[in-house]
N, C-alpha and C positions, 0 to 999 in steps of 0.2 A: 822484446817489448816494442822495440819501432816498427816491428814487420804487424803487430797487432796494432796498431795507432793508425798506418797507414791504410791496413786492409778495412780498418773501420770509415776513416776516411773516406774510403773508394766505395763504402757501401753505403755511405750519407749521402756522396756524392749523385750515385747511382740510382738513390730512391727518390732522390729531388727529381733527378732527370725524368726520372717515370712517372713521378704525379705532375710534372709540368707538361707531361706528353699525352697523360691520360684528358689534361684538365683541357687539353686543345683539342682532343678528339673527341670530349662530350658537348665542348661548346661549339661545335662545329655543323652536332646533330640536331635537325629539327625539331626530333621528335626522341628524346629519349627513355620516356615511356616512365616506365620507377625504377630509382635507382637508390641505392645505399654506398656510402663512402664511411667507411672508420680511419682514427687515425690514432696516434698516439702523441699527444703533445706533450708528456714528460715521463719520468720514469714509473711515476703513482696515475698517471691520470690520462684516460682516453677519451675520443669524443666520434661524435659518430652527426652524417647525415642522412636522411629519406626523404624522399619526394616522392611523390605519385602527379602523371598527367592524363587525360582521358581523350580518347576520339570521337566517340561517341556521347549526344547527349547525356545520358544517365553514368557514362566512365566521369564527363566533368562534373556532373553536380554532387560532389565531394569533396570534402576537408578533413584536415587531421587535428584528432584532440588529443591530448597528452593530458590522462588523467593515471593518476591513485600506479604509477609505473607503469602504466601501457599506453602506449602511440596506435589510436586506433582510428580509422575513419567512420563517418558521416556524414550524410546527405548535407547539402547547403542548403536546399530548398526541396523538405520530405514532401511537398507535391507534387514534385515533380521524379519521382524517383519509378523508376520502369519494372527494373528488377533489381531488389535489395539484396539477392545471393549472389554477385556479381560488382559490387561495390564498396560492401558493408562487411570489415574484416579485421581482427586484431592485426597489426602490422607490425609491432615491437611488443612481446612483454620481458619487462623485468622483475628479476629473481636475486637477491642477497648479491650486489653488486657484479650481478650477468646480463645478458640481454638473451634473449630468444626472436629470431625474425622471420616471418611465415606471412603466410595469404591463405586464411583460414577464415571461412565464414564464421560472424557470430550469430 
């Protein structure tokens, strides 16, 4: 029982070290493009991040909406929008307490 306590120990210890090593080397980047982070904050309950950045005009003029279970983007300013198959994409759906994460035009 103390070698399972300790070995968990070493593996809490272990994953702090990694997300505090990950969280230095994405803050580090200029440009980190989209990114996704899950995590698990308790035994019942996970949480997740997404981001998206753009280089080009028409990559920036986009925003994320979360509606009806899907995290999806659109345009900030639809006048300004170049090409809609290159921007405009479900990003997150969810399903009976899943998620699903893809870059699929809608």
């Amino acid at each position: 029982m103390l070698y399972i306590m300790s070995s968990m120990r070493f593996m809490i210890t272990e994953a702090q070290r990694l997300a505090e090593h990950n969280l230095k080397t994405l803050s580090e980047n200029d440009y980190p493009g989209r990114g996704i982070v899950l995590g698990r904050f308790d035994q019942d309950h996970w949480g997740g991040l997404y981001w998206i950045m753009g280089r080009s005009p028409n990559s920036r003029n986009r925003c994320l909406r979360y509606e009806n279970e899907i995290l999806r983007t659109e345009p900030a300013d639809p006048a300004l929008v170049e090409d809609p198959s290159l921007i405009l994409y479900n990003a997150i759906l969810g399903l009976n307490n899943a998620a699903t994460l893809y870059n699929q035009s809608t």
